[in-house]
Every structure is written in structure tokens, then in C-alpha cells.
C-alpha positions, 0 to 999 in steps of 0.5 A: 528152857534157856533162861538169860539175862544181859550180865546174869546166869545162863539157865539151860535147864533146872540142873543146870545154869552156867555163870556167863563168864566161865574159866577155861582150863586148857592153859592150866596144862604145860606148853601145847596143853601137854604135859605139867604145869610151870607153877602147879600151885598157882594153878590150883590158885586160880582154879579156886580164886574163880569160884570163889569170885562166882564163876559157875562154868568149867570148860576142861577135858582129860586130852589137856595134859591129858589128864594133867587139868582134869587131876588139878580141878579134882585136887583144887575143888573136889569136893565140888560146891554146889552150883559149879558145873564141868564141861568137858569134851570127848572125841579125841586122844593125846600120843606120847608125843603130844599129838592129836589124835581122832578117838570117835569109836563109841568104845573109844567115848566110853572109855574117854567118858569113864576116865573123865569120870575118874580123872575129876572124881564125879559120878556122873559128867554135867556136859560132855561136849563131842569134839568134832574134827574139823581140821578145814572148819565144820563140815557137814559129815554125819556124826550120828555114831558118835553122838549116838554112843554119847546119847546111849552114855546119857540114858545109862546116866554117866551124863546129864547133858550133851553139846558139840564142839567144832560142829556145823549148823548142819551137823547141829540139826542131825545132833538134835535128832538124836538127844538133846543138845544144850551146848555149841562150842565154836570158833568165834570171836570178834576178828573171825565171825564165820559162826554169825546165823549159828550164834543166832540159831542158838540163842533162838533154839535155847541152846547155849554158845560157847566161843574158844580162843574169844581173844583169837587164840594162837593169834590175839586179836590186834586191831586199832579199832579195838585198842581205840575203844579199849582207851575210851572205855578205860579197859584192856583190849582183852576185857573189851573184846569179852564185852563185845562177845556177851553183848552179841548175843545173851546166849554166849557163854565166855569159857577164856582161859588163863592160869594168872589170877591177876588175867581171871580178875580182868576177864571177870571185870569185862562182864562189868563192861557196857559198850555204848551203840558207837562203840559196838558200830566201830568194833563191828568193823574189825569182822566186817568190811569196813576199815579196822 
């Protein structure tokens, strides 16, 4: 049973609670989430410096380099502390050229679980998300076989608990035909709000939500409303978008990702951040109908 509170942990089962705030380690890796970081030592930095500073979620995965992130967690963290948790995703690969491509055959997840496995120099994996395609946004295809050959990994104890990433309200119920699921990675942010009765779902089904890109991703979030709150409040536009998301909903798990230790201490800070009713009325706006 999910166990949260409105700034506490988030307890999705009796090995598992996930610090509200998370790290995201995608852009620990070099441009396009390829190849090595710029500054590899100030990466190990910030690896360690959010641990120490209480965060408990890891959000990574062996195509992120590939296998770049996977090696810096080991090198920063191994021997991992008790309490952190790893979230990582299967379901895809990276060509020499950087680009994606779709590895959904259960040969394929064993494999990529097995090197996830060995890349973060663990026995077993906490979360392994299945990264759905969804290169139009979720679909309602069956993910039976894949999330299949994950629930066969589970029972042989190479995993202990399984999410979706990219997956449809639809695609969710078919999951949970199968195994358990613990965890929804999706789209959603305060400008992109497509995901709103899914967040609802899985607050009301003890599963957690984890949003990507909680700042817009490839494209901030830019937004008068926003940046009008932010100098009320006395916070960054970033912190207050961050606020808003673990106010939607005391499901969210925030996973934002930096490699600055100075950006990980304002993303940490925004769990502080308490918007006043007015405030969340006018930020509502921003994926709303009203004026922005």
C-alpha cells in the first residue's frame, strides 16, 4: 500500500519509498544524452552531493550514454547506502550514431536488464520502468509480451518492481493484468496536462507518478503567470513549477535532472515551497483556458 504524505516520502511498498524529490540522471550524460560528460568530475559531484542532501530516487537507464550514467552512479555511489533506491527503463537501445532504437523482444529486455544489472553493479534492479514507443503520445497497443518477459525477469528475482514509461490509461490496466506496477512515467507538466484523470488513477490506485521533462523538457516552460508567481513567492520560475507539480497531486515523484550542484540544491528547495490557493487558481491557467 502507497503510503504519502504532502512533503514526506512516498512508500510504495515495505522495500521501497522514494524520496518525493528524485534526481534524474539523463543529462549527466554528453549532448543528446550520448556519449561522456563535459566535466565528468562534477558529475560524480552531483551524483553524491543528492544523496547526501536526502534524495532517495534515482531515475536512470543503460541507453543514456548508453551506459555512460549507469557507470557514473556505480563509480559515484557503489557501494549504494541504504534507502536509495534506482529506477531504471528498458525497452530501447542506442546506434552508433546516437539514435534510438525500439528493443522490445523479451531476448532483448533480458539482455538490457542483465546489463543494467552490471552496468550499476547490482544484484537485482529496485524499478525497471518498460519504456513504451509512443512517438505520436500513448497508444493503446498491447504490451502484453514485453511487460510479460519483465514479470518472468521479477519471478527469477532480477527485479523487484515494475513500472511503465510512456503508457496509456489503457496500456496501464493490461500491465496490471499481468504484474503489479508501482510506477507511471509520463509526460506532464504544468503547460502539458494531457496526463490529468492518469495522475488521478494513480494516486487513487496507490501507484506512484513520475513526470519527465517537470520543467518542459527540450522546451522550458515560459509563461507570465509563471514568472509572476515566481517573484511573488521569491522563487525561480523552475522551483515554483516543481512546487506545483508535488502539490497536484501527493502521488508525484518529481525525477528533474541537472548536472549542477548549485540547480540540484533550487530543485531540493522547491519541496519547501508552499503556493497559496490564488496562486495554484492563476498557475492552473497556464494548462487551462484561460489567459496565461
Amino acid at each position: 500500500m502507497i503510503t504519502v504524505t504532502p512533503g514526506g516520502p512516498l512508500t510504495l511498498a515495505d522495500d521501497l519509498t522514494l524520496s518525493r524529490m528524485g534526481f534524474g540522471a539523463m543529462q549527466l550524460a554528453g549532448p543528446g544524452v550520448f556519449g561522456p560528460p563535459k566535466d565528468r568530475a562534477q558529475a560524480l559531484a552531483v551524483l553524491r552531493e543528492a544523496v547526501e542532501l536526502g534524495i532517495t530516487h534515482i531515475d536512470t537507464s543503460d541507453f543514456y550514454g548508453p551506459f555512460v550514467v549507469n557507470e557514473l552512479i556505480k563509480e559515484a555511489l557503489h557501494p549504494y547506502p541504504a534507502g536509495l533506491h534506482i529506477v531504471t527503463k528498458v525497452g530501447a537501445r542506442r546506434d552508433e550514431t546516437g539514435a534510438w532504437t525500439i528493443a522490445q523482444r523479451p531476448a532483448d529486455l533480458a539482455s538490457q536488464v542483465r546489463e543494467n544489472l552490471q552496468h550499476l553493479g547490482l544484484d537485482a534492479l529496485d524499478v525497471v520502468n518498460l519504456r513504451i514507443p509512443s512517438f505520436d503520445g500513448p497508444s493503446d497497443d498491447s504490451i502484453a509480451e514485453p511487460f510479460g518477459a519483465l514479470a518472468d525477469l521479477r519471478r527469477q528475482g532480477l527485479i523487484r518492481h515494475l513500472g511503465l514509461s510512456g503508457a496509456s490509461d489503457t496500456q496501464l490496466t493490461e500491465a496490471q493484468t499481468i504484474a503489479p506496477v508501482v510506477t507511471v512515467q509520463n509526460l506532464y507538466n504544468l503547460a502539458d496536462r494531457h496526463d490529468e484523470a492518469l495522475v488521478d488513477r494513480c494516486a487513487a490506485e496507490n501507484i506512484a507518478y513520475a513526470p519527465y521533462f517537470p520543467l518542459g523538457g527540450f522546451n522550458p516552460i515560459q509563461s507570465r503567470a509563471l514568472a509572476d508567481v515566481a517573484a511573488r513567492l521569491d522563487a525561480t520560475p523552475q522551483q515554483v513549477a516543481l512546487a506545483w507539480l508535488l502539490q497536484r497531486s501527493p502521488a508525484i515523484a518529481l525525477i528533474p535532472g541537472t548536472s549542477s550542484p548549485a540547480h540540484l540544491r533550487e530543485n531540493i528547495a522547491a519541496t519547501d515551497l508552499v503556493l497559496p490557493a490564488d496562486a495554484v487558481a492563476r498557475l492552473d491557467t497556464i494548462g487551462g483556458s484561460g489567459p496565461a
